[in-house]
C-alpha positions as CSV (number, residue, x, y, z in Angstrom):
1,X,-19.1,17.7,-12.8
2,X,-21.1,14.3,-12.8
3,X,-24.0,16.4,-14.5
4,X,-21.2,16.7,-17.6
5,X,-20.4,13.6,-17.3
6,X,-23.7,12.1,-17.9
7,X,-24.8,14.8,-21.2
8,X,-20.9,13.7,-22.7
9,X,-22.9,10.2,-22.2
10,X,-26.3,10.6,-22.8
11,X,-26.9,14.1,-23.8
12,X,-28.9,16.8,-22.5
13,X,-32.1,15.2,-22.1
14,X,-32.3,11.5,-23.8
15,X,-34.3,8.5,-23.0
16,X,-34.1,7.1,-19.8
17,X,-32.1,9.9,-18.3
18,X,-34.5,12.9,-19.1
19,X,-34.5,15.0,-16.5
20,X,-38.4,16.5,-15.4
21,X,-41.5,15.1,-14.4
22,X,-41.9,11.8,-12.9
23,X,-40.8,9.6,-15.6
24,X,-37.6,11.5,-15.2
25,X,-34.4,9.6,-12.9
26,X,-34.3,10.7,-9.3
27,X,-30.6,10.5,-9.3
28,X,-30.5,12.8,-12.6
29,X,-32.9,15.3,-11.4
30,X,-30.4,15.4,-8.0
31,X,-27.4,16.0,-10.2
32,X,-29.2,18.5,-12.1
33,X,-30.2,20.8,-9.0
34,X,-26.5,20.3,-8.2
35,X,-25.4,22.1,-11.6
36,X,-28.5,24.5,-11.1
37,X,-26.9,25.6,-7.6
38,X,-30.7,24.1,-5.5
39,X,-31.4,21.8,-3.5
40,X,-29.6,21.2,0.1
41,X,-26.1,21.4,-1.0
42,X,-27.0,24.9,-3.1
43,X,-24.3,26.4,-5.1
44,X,-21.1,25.3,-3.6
45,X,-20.4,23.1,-6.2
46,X,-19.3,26.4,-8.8
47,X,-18.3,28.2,-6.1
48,X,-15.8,25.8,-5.1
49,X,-14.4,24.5,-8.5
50,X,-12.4,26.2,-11.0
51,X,-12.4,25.4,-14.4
52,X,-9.3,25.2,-17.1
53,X,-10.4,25.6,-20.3
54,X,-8.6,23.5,-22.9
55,X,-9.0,21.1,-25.4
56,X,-6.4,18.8,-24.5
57,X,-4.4,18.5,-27.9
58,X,-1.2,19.2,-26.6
59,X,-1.5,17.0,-23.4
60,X,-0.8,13.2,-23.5
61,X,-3.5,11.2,-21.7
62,X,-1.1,8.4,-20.5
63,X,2.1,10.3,-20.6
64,X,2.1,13.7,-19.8
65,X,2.4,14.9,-16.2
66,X,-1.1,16.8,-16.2
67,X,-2.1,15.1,-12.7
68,X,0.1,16.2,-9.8
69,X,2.8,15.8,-12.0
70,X,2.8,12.3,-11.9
71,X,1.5,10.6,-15.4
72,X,-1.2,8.2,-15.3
73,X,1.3,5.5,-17.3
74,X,3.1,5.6,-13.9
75,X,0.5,5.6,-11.9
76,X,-1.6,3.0,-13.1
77,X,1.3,1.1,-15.4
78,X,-0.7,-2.0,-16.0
79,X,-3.9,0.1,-17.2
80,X,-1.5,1.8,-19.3
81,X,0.0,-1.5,-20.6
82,X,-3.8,-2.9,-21.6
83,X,-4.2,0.2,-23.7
84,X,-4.1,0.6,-26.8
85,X,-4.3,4.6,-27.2
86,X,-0.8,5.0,-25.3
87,X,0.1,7.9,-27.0
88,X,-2.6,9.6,-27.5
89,X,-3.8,13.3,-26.1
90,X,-6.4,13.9,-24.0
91,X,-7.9,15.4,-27.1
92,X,-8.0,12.3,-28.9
93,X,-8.7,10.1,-26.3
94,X,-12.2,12.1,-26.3
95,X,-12.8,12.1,-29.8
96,X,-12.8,7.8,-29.8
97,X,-16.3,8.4,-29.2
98,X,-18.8,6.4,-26.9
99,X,-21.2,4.1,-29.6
100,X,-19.1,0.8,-29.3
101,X,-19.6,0.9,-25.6
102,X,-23.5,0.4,-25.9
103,X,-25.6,-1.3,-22.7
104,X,-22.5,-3.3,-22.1
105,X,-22.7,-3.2,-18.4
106,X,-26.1,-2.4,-16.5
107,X,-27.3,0.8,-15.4
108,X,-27.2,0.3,-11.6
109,X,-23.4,-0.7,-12.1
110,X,-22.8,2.9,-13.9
111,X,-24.4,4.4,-11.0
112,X,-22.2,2.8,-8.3
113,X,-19.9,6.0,-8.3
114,X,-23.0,8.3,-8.3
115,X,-24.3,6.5,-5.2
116,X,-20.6,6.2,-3.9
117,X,-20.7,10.0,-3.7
118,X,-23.6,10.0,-2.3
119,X,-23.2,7.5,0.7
120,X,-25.9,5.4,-0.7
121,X,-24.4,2.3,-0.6
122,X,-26.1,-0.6,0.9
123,X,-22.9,-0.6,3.6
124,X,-23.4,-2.3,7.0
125,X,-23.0,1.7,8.4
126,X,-26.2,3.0,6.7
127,X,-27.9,-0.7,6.8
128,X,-27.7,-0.2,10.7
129,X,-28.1,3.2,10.9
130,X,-31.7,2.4,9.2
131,X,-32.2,0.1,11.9
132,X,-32.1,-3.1,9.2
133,X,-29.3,-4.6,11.2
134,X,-27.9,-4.3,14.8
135,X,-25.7,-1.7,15.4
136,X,-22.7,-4.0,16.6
137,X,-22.8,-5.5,13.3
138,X,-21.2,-2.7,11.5
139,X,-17.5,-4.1,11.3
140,X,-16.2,-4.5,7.9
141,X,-17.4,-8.1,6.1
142,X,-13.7,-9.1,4.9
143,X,-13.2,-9.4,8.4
144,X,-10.4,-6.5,8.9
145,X,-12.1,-4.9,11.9
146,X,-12.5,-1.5,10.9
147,X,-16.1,0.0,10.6
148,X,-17.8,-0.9,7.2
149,X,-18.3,2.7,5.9
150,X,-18.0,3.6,1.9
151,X,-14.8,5.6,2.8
152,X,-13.3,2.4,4.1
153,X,-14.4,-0.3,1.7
154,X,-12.9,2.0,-1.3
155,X,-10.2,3.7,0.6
156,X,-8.9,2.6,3.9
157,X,-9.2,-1.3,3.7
158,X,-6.4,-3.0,4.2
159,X,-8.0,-6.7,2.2
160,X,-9.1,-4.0,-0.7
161,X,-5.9,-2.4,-1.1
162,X,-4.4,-5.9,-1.3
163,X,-6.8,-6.0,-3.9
164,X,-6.0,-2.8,-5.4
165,X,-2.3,-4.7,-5.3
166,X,-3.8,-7.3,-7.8
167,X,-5.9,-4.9,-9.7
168,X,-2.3,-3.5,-10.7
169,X,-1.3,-6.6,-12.4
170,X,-3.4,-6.4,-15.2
171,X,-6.2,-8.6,-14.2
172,X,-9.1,-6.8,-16.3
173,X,-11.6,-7.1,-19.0
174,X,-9.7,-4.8,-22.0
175,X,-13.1,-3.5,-23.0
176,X,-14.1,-2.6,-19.7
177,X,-10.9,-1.0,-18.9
178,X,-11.7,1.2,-22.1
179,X,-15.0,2.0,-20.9
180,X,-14.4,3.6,-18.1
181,X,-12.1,6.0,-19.3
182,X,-13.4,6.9,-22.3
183,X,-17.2,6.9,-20.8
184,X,-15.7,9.7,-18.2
185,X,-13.7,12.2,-20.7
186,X,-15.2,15.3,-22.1
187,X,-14.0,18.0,-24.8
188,X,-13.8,21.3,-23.4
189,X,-12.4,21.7,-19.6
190,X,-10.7,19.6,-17.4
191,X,-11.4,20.6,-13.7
192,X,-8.9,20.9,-10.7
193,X,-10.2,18.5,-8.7
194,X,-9.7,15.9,-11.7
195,X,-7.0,14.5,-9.7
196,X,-9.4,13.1,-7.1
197,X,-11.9,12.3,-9.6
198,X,-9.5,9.9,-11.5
199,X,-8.7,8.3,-8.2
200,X,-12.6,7.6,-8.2
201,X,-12.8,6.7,-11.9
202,X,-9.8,3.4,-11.0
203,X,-12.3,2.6,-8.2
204,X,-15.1,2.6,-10.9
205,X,-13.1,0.3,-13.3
206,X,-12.3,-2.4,-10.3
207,X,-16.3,-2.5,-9.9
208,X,-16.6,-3.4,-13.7
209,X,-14.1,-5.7,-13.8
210,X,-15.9,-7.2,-10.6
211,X,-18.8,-7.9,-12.2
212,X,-17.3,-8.7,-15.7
213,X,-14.8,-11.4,-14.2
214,X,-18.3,-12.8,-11.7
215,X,-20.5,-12.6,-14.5
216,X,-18.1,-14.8,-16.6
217,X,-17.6,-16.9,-13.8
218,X,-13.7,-16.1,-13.8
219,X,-11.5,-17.9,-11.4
220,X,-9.1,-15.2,-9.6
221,X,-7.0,-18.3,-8.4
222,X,-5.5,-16.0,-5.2
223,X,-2.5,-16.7,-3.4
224,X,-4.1,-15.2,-0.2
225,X,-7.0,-17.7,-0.2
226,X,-9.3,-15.3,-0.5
227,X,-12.4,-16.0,-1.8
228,X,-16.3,-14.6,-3.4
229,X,-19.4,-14.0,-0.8
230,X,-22.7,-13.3,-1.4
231,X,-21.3,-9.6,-1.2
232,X,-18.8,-9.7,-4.1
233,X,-16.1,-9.4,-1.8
234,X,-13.6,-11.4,-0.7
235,X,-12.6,-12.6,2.9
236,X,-8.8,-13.5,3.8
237,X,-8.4,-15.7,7.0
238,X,-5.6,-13.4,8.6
239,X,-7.9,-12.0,11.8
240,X,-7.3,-9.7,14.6
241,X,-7.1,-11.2,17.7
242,X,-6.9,-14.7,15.6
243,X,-5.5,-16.3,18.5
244,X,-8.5,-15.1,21.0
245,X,-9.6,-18.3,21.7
246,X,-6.5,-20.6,21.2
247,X,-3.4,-18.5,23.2
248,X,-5.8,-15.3,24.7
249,X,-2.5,-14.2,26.6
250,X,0.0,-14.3,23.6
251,X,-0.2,-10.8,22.2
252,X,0.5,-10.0,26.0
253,X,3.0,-11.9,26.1
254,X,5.1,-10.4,23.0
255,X,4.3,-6.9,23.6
256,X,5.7,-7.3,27.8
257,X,9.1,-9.0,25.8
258,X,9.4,-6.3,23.1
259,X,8.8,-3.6,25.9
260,X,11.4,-5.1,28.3
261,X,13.8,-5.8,25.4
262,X,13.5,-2.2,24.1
263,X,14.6,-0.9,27.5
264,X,17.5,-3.2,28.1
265,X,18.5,-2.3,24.5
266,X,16.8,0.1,22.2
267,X,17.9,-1.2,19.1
268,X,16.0,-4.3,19.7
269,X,12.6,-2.4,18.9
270,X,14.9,-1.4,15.1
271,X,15.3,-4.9,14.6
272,X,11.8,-6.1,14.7
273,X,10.7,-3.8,12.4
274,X,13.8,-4.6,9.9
275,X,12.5,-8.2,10.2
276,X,9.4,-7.6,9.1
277,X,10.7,-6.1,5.8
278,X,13.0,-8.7,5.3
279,X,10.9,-11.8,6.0
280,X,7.4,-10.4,4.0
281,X,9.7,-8.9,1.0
282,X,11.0,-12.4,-0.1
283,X,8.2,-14.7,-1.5
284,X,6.3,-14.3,2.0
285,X,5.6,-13.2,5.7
286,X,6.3,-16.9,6.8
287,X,9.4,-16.7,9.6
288,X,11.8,-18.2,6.5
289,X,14.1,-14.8,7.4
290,X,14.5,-16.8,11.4
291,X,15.6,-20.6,10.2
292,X,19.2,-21.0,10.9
293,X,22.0,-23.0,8.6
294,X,21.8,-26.3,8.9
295,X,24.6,-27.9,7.0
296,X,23.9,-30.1,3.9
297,X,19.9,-29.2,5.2
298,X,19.3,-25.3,5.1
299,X,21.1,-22.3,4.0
300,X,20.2,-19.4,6.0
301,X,18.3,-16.5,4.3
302,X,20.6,-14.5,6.9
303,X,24.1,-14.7,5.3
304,X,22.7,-13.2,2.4
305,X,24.7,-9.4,1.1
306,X,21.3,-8.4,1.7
307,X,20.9,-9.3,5.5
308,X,24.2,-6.9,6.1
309,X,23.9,-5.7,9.9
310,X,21.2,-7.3,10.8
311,X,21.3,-8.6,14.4
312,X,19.3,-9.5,17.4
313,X,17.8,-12.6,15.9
314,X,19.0,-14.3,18.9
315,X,15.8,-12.8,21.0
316,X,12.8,-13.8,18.6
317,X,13.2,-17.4,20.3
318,X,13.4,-15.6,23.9
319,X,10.1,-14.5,22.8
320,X,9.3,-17.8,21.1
321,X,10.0,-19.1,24.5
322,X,7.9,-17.5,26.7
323,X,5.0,-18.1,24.5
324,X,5.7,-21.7,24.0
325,X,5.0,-22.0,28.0
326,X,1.6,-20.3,27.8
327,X,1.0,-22.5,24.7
328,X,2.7,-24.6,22.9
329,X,3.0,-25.2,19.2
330,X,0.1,-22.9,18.8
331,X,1.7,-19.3,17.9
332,X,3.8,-19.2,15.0
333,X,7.3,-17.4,14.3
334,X,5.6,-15.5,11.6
335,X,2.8,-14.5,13.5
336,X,5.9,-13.4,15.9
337,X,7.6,-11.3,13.5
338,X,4.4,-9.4,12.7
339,X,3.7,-8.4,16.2
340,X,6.8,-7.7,17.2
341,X,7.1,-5.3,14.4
342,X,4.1,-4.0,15.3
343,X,5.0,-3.2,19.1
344,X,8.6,-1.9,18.3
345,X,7.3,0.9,15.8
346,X,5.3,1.9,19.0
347,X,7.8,1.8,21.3
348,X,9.5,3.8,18.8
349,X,7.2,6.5,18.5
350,X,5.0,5.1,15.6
351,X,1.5,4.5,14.7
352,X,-0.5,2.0,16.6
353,X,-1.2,-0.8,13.8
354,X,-3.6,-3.5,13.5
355,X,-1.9,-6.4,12.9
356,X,-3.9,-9.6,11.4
357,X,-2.4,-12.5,12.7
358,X,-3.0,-16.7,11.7
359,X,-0.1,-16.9,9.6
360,X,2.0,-20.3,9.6
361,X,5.5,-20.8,9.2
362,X,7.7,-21.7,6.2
363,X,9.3,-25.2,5.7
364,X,12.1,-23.7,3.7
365,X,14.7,-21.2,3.5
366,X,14.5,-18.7,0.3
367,X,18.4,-17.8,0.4
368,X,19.1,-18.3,-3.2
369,X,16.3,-16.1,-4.4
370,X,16.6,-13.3,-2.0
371,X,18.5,-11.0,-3.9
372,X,15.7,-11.2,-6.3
373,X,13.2,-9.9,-4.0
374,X,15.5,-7.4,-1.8
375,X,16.4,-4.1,-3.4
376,X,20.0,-3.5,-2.9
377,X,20.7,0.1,-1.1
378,X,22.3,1.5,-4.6
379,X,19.1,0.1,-6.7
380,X,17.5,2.6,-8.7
381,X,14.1,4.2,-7.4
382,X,12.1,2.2,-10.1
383,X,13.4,-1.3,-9.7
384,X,12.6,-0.1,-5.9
385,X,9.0,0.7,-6.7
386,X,8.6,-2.6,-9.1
387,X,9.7,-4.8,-6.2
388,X,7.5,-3.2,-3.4
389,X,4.7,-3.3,-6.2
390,X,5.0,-7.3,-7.0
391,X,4.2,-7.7,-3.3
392,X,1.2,-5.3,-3.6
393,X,2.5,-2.4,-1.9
394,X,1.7,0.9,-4.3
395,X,4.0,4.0,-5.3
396,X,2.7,5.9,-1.9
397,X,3.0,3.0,0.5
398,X,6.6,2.3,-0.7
399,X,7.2,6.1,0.0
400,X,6.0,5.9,3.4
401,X,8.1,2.1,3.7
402,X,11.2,3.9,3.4
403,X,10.4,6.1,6.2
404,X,11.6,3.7,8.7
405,X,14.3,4.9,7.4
406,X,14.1,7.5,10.2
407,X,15.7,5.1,12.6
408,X,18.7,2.9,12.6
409,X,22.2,3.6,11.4
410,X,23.7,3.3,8.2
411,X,27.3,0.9,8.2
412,X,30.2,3.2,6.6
413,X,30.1,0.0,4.0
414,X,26.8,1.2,2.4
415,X,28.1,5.0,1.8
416,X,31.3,5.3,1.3
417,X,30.9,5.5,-2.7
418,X,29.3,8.7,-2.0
419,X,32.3,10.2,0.1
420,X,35.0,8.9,-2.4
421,X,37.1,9.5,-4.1
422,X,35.0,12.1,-5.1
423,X,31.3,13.8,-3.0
424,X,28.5,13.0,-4.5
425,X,27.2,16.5,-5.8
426,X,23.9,15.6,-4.6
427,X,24.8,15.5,-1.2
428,X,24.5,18.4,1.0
429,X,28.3,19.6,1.0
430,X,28.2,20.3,4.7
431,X,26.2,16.6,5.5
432,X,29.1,14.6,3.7
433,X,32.0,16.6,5.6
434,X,30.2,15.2,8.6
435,X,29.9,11.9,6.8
436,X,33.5,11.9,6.4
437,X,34.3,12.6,10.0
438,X,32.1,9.6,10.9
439,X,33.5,7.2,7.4
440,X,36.9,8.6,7.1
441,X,38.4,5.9,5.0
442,X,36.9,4.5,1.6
443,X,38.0,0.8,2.8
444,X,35.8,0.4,5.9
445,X,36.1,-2.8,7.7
446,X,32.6,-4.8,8.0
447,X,33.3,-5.7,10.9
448,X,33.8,-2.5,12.6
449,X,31.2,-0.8,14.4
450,X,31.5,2.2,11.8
451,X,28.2,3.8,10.9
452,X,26.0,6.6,10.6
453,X,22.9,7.6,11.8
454,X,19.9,8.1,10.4
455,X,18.7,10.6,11.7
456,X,20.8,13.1,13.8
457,X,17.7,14.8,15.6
458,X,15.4,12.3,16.3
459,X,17.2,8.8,16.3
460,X,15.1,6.6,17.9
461,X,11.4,7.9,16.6
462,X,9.9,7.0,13.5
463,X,8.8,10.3,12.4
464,X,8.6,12.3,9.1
465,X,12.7,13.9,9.4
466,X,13.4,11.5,7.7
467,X,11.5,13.7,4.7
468,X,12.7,16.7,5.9
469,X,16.3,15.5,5.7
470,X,16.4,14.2,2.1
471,X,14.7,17.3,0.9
472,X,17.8,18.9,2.2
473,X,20.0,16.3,0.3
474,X,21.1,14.5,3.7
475,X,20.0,11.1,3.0
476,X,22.5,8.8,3.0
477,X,21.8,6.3,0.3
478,X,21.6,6.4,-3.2
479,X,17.6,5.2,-2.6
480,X,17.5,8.5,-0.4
481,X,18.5,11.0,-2.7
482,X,16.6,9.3,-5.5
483,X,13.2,9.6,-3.5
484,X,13.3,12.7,-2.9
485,X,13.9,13.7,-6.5
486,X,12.2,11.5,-8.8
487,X,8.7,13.0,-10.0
488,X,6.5,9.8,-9.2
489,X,8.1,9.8,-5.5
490,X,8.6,13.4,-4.8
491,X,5.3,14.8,-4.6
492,X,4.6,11.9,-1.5
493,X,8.3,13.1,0.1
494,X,7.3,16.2,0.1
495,X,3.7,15.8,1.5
496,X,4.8,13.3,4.0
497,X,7.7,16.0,5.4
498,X,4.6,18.8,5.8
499,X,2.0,16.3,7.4
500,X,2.9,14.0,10.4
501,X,-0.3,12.9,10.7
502,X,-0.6,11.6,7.1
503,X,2.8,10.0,7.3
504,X,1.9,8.1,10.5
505,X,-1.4,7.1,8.1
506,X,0.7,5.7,5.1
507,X,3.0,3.8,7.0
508,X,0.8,2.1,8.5
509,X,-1.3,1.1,5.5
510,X,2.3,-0.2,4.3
511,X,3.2,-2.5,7.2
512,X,-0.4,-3.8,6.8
513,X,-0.1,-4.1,3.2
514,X,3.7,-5.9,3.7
515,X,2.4,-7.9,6.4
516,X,0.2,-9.7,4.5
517,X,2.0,-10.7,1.1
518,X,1.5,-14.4,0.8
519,X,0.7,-15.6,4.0
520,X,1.0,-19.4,4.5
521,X,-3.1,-19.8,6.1
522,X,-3.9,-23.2,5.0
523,X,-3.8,-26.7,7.4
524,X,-1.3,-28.2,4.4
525,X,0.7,-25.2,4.2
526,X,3.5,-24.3,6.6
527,X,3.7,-25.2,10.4
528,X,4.1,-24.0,13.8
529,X,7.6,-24.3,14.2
530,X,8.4,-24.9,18.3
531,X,11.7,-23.3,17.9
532,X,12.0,-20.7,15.2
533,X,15.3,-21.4,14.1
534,X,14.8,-24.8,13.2
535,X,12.1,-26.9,11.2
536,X,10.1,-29.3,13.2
537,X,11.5,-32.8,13.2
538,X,9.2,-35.5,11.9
């Protein structure tokens, strides 16, 4: 494929790309015996890919559902917004032609997706597998803790993705953006692993933009403090195990709570996750969800519609407490929330997630605004996504988000305009005569324990039912059924209700990418409140 890429671009055998003899590129020559079926990796590479023939003319580029059935306008919206081809074909977009592009960026940036493939990359993996530095300086350099391989520092980081969460707001060099896609499209076939090859291609334009927005000497201006390194990377100042040094015991400490609160009262471990959501959603993950009302002072973010049947705030000070007498005023509320979200998806048969921790908490309540930030449970699926996606968390994240879904209850309040007066049709007929039986009246008092579960088979573990369910029309809100039939979220429902495993993976790259919207990090933003409910006094 690469070897097509590189004649739509330079042609078969011109200037500094000839291939033969030892003027010739070495990375050319390698993507030639590739084509030719030699080398070590022989011939799998036309054994292994089929080819569509097709010239694209009756195919929109942006627009048409030719990947996965998900258009690239949907995909990548605020690509699609900087272009100015949005309704073109693919057949068009590959007649624009490649002259204006020139020798805008440099040669070894053009190669970065070439040496990407490749595992060439100067990553601290290979750098101590060649014995250039020691082997237990491998961990990643934005300081995340995983393992600095290529396949994490394009794919699996959580401080990239938060980048990729940026990238989506349109933060880009126009001509660049242009580049890339136009440098990469060819007349005659499209190939079925394009999918994976267009993933690599938006991983090819953040590089350019990289270097464009460095080499201009462009200042990102990030909410999340993060900042350049000699690497071209950037380093946010949420750590694990942040408070190592400072409170050693206090992870402890709120994982023994969590696990003794979860077995005087299950629900407990529910709450801590809805807290998370709640707290991180609005503005940021900064304990303004835990400040109480304090007349003529505070409004409470709690008596918003949105906050409906939400409970057990009562024990995040328990826990408050008992790490306020290991240390004091050194652990904050939000730092709180996080772990305890953390610890209740395991004791509810989640992922295990590495949480970052150092946040500070918020001076303010954010009541006014919350509805603003909150989806409402009858919202339509694309103000959902746009929501999750101004906090950085992408179309597959937000899929796996709603998974926690999987656990909890639903109050008769929240569904009974789907049992009446009339069944929603999209319901499964025999699910809402169950519904019924549990919401048999279409005035439900709020104030009566009247609700539904979840999840009927597996309650209390987070698990992918919850997919299998609203594939079978048994969701129980509107956001439910919407989900699972929308074409930019179905293809993810549907994946997530075969695979377990990759469920377990995407929720917990969306709890990290939720848990770390906006922190407060800075010594003149926030505090470490001593009581969570309440603001220090001065």
């Amino acid at each position: 494929m690469w070897y097509w890429v590189l004649v739509a671009r330079y042609g078969e055998a011109a200037g500094r790309l000839a291939v033969g003899g030892w003027s010739g590129s070495v990375w050319w020559r390698e993507i030639s015996k590739i084509r030719d079926g030699e080398g070590a990796v022989g011939g799998w590479f036309w054994e292994s890919i089929e080819r569509r023939i097709g010239n694209g003319a009756d195919t929109f580029f942006w627009t048409g559902p030719w990947l996965g059935g998900v258009p690239l306008s949907v995909r990548y919206k605020y690509l699609f917004d900087l272009s100015t081809h949005q309704s073109s074909s693919v057949a068009a977009m590959c007649e624009l032609g490649l002259e204006e592009v020139g020798d805008m960026v440099p040669l070894k940036v053009l190669v970065l997706a070439w040496r990407l493939l490749r595992n060439r990359l100067p990553t601290k993996d290979n750098l101590a597998t060649h014995n250039i530095i020691p082997q237990d300086a491998q961990f990643c350099v934005t300081g995340c803790g995983g393992l600095e391989t290529a396949h994490h520092l394009f794919l699996s980081c959580p401080t990239f993705a938060r980048y990729g969460g940026w990238f989506g707001h349109g933060l880009a060099c126009p001509q660049l953006t242009r580049f890339c896609y136009k440098s990469i499209l060819f007349s005659s076939f499209t190939l079925l692993a394009m999918e994976t090859f267009i993933h690599q291609l938006l991983e090819k334009v953040k590089y350019h933009s990289l270097w464009w927005l460095k080499s201009h000497n462009v200042n990102l201006g990030f909410n999340t403090h993060m900042c350049w390194s000699s690497s071209l990377v950037w380093k946010s100042q949420l750590q694990v195990n942040y408070y190592s040094t400072s409170c050693p015991k206090a992870e402890e400490i709120i994982k023994q709570q969590v696990t003794e609160l979860y077995h005087w009262h299950g629900d407990t471990a529910i709450s801590w996750v809805r807290n998370l959501f709640h707290d991180c959603v609005v503005k940021s993950c900064d304990a303004s969800l835990l400040l109480s009302t304090v007349r003529g002072v505070v409004v409470s973010e709690q008596t918003s519609g949105r906050s409906f049947g939400m409970r057990n705030f009562k024990y995040v000070n328990n826990i408050k407490t008992a790490v306020e007498k290991e240390c004091p005023l050194t652990v904050s509320c939000a730092d709180i929330v996080a772990l305890s979200a953390r610890d209740g998806i395991i004791m509810l048969g989640g992922p295990n997630i590495e949480m970052k921790t150092g946040r500070k908490d918020s001076k303010e309540s954010y009541s006014t605004v919350v509805e603003e930030f909150i989806p409402n449970h009858n919202d339509s699926i694309s103000l959902v996504l746009s929501r999750f996606q101004a906090v950085g968390v992408d179309v597959e994240a937000t899929v796996a988000l709603l998974g926690a879904h999987s656990v909890g209850r639903v109050h008769c309040m929240n569904l009974v305009h789907r049992l009446y007066p009339t069944v929603d049709p999209t319901l499964n007929p025999i699910h809402a005569a169950y519904l019924k039986r549990r919401c048999p009246t279409p005035y439900p008092d709020p104030k009566a324990v009247q609700y539904v579960r979840n999840d009927l088979k597996t309650p209390m573990i987070i698990d992918n039912n919850y997919y299998k369910n609203i594939l079978q029309h048994k969701g129980l809100l509107t956001i439910d059924e919407e989900l699972a039939t929308d074409p930019i979220t179905a293809p993810y429902v549907q994946k997530m209700a075969e695979d377990n495993d990759y469920f377990n993976e995407q929720f917990s790259r969306a709890v990290l990418l939720l848990s770390e919207n906006n922190p407060l990090i800075g010594d003149d933003q926030g505090e470490i409140r001593k009581d969570c409910r309440y603001v220090n006094r001065k």
